[in-house]
C-alpha positions in Angstrom: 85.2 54.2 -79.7 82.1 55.4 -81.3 81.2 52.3 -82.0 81.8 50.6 -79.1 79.8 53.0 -77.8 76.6 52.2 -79.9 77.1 48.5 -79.6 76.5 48.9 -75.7 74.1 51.4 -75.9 71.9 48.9 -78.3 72.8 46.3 -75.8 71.3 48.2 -72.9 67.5 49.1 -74.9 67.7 45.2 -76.1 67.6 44.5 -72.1 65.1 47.2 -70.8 62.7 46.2 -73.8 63.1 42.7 -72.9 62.5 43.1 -68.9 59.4 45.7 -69.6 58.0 42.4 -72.6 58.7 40.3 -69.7 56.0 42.3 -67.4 53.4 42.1 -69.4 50.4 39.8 -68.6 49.7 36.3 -70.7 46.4 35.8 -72.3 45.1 32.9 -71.0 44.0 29.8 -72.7 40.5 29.0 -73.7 38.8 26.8 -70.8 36.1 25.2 -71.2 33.6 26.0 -68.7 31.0 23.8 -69.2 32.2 20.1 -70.1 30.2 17.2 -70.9 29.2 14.3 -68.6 29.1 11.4 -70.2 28.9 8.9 -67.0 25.3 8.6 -67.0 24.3 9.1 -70.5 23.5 11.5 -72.8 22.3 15.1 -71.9 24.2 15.7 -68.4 27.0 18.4 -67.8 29.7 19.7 -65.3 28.0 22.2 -63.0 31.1 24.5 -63.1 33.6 24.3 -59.8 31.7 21.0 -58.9 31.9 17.1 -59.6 28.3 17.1 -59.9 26.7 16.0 -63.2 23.4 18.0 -64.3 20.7 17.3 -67.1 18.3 19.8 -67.8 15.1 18.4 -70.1 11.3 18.9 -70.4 8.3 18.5 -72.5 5.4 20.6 -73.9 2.2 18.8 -74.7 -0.9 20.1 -76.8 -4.0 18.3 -75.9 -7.4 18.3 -77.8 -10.3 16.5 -76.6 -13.9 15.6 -77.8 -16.3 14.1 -75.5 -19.3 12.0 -76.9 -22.4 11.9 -75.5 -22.5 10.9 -71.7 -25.5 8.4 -71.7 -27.2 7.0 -68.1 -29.4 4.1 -68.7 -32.3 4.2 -66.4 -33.0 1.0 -65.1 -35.9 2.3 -63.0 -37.9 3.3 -66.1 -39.2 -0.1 -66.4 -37.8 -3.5 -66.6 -36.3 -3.7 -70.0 -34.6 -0.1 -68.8 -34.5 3.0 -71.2 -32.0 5.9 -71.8 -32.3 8.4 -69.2 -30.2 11.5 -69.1 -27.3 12.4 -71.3 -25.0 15.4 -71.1 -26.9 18.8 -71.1 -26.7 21.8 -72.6 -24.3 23.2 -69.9 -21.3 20.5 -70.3 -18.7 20.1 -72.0 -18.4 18.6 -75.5 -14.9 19.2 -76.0 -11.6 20.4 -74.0 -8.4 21.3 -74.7 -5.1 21.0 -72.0 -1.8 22.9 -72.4 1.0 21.0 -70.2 4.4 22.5 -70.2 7.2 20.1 -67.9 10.5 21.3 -66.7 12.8 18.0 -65.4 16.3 18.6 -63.6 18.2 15.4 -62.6 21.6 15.7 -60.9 23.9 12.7 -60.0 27.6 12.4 -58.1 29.6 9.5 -57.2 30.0 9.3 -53.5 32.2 6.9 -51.7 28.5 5.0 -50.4 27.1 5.2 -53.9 25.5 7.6 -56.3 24.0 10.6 -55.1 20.8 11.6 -57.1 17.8 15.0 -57.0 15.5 14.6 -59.1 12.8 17.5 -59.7 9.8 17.1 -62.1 7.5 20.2 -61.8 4.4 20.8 -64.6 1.9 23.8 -65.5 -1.2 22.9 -66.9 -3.8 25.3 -68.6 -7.3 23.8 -69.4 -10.2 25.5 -71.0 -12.5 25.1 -68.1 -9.6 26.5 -65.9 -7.0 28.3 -64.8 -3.2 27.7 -64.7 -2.2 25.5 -62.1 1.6 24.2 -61.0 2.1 20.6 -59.6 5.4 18.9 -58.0 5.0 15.8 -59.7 8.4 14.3 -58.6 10.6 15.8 -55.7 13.0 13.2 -54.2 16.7 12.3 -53.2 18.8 8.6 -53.7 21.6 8.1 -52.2 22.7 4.3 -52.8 19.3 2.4 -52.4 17.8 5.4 -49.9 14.9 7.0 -51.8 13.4 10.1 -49.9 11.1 12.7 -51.2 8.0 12.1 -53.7 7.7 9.9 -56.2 5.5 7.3 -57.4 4.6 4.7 -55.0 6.4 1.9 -54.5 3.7 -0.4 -54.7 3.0 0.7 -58.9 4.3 -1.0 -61.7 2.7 -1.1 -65.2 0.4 2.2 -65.8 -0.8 1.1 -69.2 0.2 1.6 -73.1 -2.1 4.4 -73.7 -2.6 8.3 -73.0 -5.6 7.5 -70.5 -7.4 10.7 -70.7 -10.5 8.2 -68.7 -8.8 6.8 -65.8 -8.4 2.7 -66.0 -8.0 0.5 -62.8 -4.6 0.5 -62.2 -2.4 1.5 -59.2 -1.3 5.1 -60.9 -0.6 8.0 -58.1 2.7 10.0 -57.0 3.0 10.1 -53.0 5.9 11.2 -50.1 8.4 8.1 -49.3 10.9 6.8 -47.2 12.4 4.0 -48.6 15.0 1.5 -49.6 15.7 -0.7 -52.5 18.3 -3.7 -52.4 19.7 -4.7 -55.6 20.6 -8.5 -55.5 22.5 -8.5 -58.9 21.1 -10.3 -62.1 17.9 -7.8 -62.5 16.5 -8.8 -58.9 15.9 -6.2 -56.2 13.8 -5.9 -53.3 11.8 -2.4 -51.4 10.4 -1.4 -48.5 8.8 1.9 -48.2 7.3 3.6 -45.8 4.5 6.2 -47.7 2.4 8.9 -46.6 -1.2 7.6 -46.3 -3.1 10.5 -46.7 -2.0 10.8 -50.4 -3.7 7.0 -50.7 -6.9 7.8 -49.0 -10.6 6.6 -50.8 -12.8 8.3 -48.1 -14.7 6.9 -45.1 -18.2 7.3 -46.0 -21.0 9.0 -43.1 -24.0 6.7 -42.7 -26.0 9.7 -42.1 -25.0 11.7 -44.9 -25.8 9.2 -47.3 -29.4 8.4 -45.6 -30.3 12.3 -45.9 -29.2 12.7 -49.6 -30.5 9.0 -50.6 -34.4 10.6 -49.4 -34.1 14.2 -50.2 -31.4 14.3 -53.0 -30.2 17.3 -51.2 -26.5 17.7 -49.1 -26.9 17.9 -45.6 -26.1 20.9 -43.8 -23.0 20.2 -41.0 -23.2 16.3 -41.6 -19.6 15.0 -43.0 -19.5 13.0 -46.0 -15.8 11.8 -45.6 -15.4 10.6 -41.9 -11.9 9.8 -42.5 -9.8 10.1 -38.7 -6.7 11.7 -38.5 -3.7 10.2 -40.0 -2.2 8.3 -37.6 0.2 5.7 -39.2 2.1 6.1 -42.6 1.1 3.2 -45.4 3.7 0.5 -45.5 4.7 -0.8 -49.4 7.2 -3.5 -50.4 7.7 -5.4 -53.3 9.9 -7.8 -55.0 10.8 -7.1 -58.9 13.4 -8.5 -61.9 14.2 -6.8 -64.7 16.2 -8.8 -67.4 16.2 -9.3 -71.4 12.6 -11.1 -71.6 10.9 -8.0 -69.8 10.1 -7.4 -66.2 8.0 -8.5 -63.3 7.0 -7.5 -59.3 4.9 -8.9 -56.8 3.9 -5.8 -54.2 1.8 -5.5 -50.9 0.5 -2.7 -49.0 -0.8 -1.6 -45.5 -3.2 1.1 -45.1 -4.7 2.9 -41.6 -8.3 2.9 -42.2 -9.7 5.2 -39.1 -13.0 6.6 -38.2 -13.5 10.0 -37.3 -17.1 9.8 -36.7 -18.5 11.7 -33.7 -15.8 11.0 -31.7 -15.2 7.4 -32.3 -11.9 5.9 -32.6 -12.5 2.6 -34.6 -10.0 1.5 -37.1 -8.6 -1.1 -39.4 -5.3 -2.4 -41.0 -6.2 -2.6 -44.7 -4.6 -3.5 -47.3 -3.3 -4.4 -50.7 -1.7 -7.4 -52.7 -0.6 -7.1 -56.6 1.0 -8.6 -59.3 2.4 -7.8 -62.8 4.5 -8.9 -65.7 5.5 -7.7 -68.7 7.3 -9.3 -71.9 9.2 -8.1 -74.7 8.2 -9.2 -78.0 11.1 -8.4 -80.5 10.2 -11.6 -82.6 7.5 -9.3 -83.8 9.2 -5.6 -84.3 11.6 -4.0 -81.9 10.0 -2.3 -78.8 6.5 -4.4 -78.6 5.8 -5.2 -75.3 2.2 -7.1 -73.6 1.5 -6.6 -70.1 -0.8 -8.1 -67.2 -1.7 -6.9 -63.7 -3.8 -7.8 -61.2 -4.3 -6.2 -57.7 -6.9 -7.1 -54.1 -7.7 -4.5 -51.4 -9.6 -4.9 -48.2 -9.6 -1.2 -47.1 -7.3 0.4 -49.3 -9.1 0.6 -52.3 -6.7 3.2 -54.0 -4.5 0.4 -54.5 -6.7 -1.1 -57.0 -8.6 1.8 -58.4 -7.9 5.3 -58.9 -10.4 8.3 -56.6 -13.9 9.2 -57.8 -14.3 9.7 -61.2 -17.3 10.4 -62.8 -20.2 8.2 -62.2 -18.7 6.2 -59.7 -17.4 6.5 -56.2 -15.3 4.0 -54.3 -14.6 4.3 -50.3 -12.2 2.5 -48.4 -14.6 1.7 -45.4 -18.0 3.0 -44.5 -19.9 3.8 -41.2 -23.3 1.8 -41.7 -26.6 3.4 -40.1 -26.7 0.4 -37.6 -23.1 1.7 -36.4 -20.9 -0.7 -37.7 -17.3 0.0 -39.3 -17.0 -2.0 -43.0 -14.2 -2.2 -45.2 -14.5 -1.9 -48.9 -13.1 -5.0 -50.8 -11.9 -4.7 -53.9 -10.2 -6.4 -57.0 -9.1 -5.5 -60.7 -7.6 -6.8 -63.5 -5.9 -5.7 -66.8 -3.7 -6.1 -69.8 -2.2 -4.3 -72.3 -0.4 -4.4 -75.9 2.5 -2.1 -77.5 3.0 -2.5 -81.1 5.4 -1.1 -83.7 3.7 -0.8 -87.2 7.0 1.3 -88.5 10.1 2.5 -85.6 8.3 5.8 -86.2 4.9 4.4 -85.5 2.7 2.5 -83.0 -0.7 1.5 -81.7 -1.5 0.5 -77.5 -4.5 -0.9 -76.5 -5.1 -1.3 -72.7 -8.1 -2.8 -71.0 -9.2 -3.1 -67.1 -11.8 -4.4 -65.1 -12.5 -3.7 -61.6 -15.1 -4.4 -59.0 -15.9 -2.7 -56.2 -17.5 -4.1 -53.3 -18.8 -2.1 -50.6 -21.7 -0.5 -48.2 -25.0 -0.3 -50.6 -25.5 3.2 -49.1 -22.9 4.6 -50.6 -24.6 6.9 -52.7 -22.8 10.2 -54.0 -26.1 11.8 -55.5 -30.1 10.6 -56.8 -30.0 8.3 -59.4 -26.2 7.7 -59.4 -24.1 4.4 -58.6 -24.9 3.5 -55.3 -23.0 0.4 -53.2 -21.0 -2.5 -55.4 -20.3 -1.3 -59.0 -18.3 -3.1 -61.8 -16.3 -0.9 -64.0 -14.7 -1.8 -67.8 -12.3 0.4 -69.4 -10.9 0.5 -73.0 -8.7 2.6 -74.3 -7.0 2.4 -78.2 -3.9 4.8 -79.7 -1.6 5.3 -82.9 0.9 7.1 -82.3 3.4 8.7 -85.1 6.7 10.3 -84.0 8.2 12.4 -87.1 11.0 13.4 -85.7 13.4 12.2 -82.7 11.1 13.5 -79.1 8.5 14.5 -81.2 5.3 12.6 -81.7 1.4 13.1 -83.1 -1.3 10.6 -81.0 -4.7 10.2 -81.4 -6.7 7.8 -79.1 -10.4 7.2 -77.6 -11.2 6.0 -74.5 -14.0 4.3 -73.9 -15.7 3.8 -69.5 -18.5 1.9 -68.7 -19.9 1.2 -65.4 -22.5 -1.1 -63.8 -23.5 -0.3 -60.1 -25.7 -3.1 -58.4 -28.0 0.0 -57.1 -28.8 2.8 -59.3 -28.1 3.5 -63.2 -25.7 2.1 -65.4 -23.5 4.9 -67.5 -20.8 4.9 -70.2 -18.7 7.4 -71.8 -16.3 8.1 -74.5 -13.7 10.5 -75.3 -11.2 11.4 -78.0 -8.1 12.8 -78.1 -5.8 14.1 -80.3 -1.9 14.7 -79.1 1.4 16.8 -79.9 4.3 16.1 -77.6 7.8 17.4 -77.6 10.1 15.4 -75.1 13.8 17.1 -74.6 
């Protein structure tokens, strides 16, 4: 009996230890939180609770630059011409830049088509500055919708060098509307409609340049830039292919040109035509590429050549002293190489040429470029990359310019680079 008794007693704890073990909570498995996307290539994530894949990248840049001397040859001196002035005491001889980027890029399959943000957003610190921050890129795709900023639609090849001197190609980040139709075997056609104030060269104020032309002094109350309100966004299409040999795009543009002199309400449609192609070389080393570009404008100059730049000035119309409204006209040309020496090392070499043709008044100070000016630009690199992201560049630049009124000028800069890319 006692035994019976301590079998069933043993029998009940076995039961109330079990129930009470069955209570207790269950650790849960490891999860991982963030999982790898690899849909759209290296880099992108899960944004936890979401289908929505994120990469988070950059790049911090180190620039270093040394300016030779500035030289104006004075063509008024007598008729062989002389040197005239050079870079003074006050400028200066050499720069540096510190550039940190921050890039986010999100994508998601929707039933229409991928749904893309991309943000691009930069500090820079130079030596003759302060920090500043700039939205470089801003925009939204959804299928072949494009909306936001970005680089305009009309651009195509930018060059194979660092171009610390601006060359003559069609380089400049604006806000767009716009669609691109993918016809299937690397062919695709846009249309965009652009904001045209981010494209505008300036209408030039007869009487501003007739005052500064005699007294070398800035008039008091009298305009320089005339330019009328923005009444009509630019309109940019082009036609590209992108395939094995390399890539090529035929673009056009149309720019408001309007006065806003005194009242006036003159105006004119300018714009732009363009053309470019570039072509793989792998029968010489992997990754060498030569390119060619050429671009017209009648009133949208920007298309062709980038805003002011040191001795030189380029407007996309002028109001003449007799009153008449003028368009600038304007054309440019260039070409440029990429070659691997090593797959860790490489040389590019681009070279424009643009000329400007517009109002001979156009004067932006005495002694300076006045009117139609041709412009030449050089610019040479080697780059080595030690490690992957990671590269070491030095290049020079090299400018000249010719006006048809006024002094010629050159200049030349160098430039040495450290550039991390993640």
């Amino acid at each position: 009996m006692k035994i019976k008794s301590l079998l069933l007693g043993a029998a009940g704890a076995l039961a109330i230890t079990g129930a009470q073990a069955a209570d207790l909570p269950v650790a849960p498995e490891p999860v991982d939180y963030v999982r790898v996307c690899d849909a759209f290539g290296t880099g992108f994530f899960y944004i936890p609770g979401t289908e929505t894949c994120l990469r988070v990248g950059g790049r911090i840049r180190a620039d270093y630059y040394v300016w030779g001397n500035e030289v104006t040859y004075d063509r008024s001196a007598n008729a062989l011409g002389s040197f005239g002035s050079s870079r003074g005491r006050n400028a200066n001889y050499s720069s540096t830049r510190a550039r940190a980027y921050l890039r986010l890029d999100s994508r998601t399959n929707t039933e229409f088509g991928l749904l893309r943000t991309y943000a691009q957003v930069y500090w820079t610190a130079d030596s003759y500055g302060g920090t500043n921050t700039t939205m470089d890129y801003g925009f939204i795709q959804w299928g072949g919708l494009t909306a936001g900023r970005t680089d305009s639609f009309f651009q195509f090849w930018t060059g194979a060098t660092y171009e610390k001197l601006d060359n003559s190609l069609q380089d400049s980040d604006t806000n767009v509307l716009a669609y691109t139709a993918a016809f299937g075997n690397g062919f695709s056609a846009s249309v965009s409609i652009e904001d045209g104030t981010y494209s505008r060269m300036g209408v030039l104020n007869g009487r501003w340049s007739r005052f500064v032309s005699a007294t070398g002094a800035i008039p008091a109350g009298v305009p320089m830039d005339a330019y009328g309100g923005h009444w009509w966004p630019d309109l940019v299409a082009n036609l590209n292919v992108s395939q094995g040999w390399g890539s090529a795009q035929v673009m056009a543009a149309l720019h408001d040109v309007r006065d806003g002199i005194g009242g006036r309400d003159d105006s004119e449609l300018g714009w732009a035509v363009g053309a470019g192609v570039i072509f793989n070389l792998p029968m010489i080393a992997a990754g060498d590429t030569i390119a060619l570009q050429a671009a017209y404008a009648d009133g949208a100059t920007s298309y062709v050549t980038p805003s002011t730049n040191g001795w030189r000035t380029a407007y996309d119309a002028a109001r003449r002293l007799g009153g008449d409204f003028v368009t600038t006209e304007a054309w440019s040309i260039g070409g440029g190489f990429t070659h691997y020496w090593m797959p860790n090392l490489s040389s590019g070499l681009t070279v424009t040429y643009a000329n400007i043709d517009q109002w001979d008044g156009i004067c932006v100070a005495p002694r300076r470029g006045c009117g139609d000016f041709d412009e030449w630009d050089i610019q040479g690199n080697l780059v080595w990359s030690p490690a992957s992201g990671f590269e070491i560049g030095v290049e020079v630049d090299y400018e000249y310019v010719e006006p048809d009124v006024g002094d010629e000028h050159d200049d030349v800069v160098g430039l040495l680079r450290f550039q991390r890319t993640f």
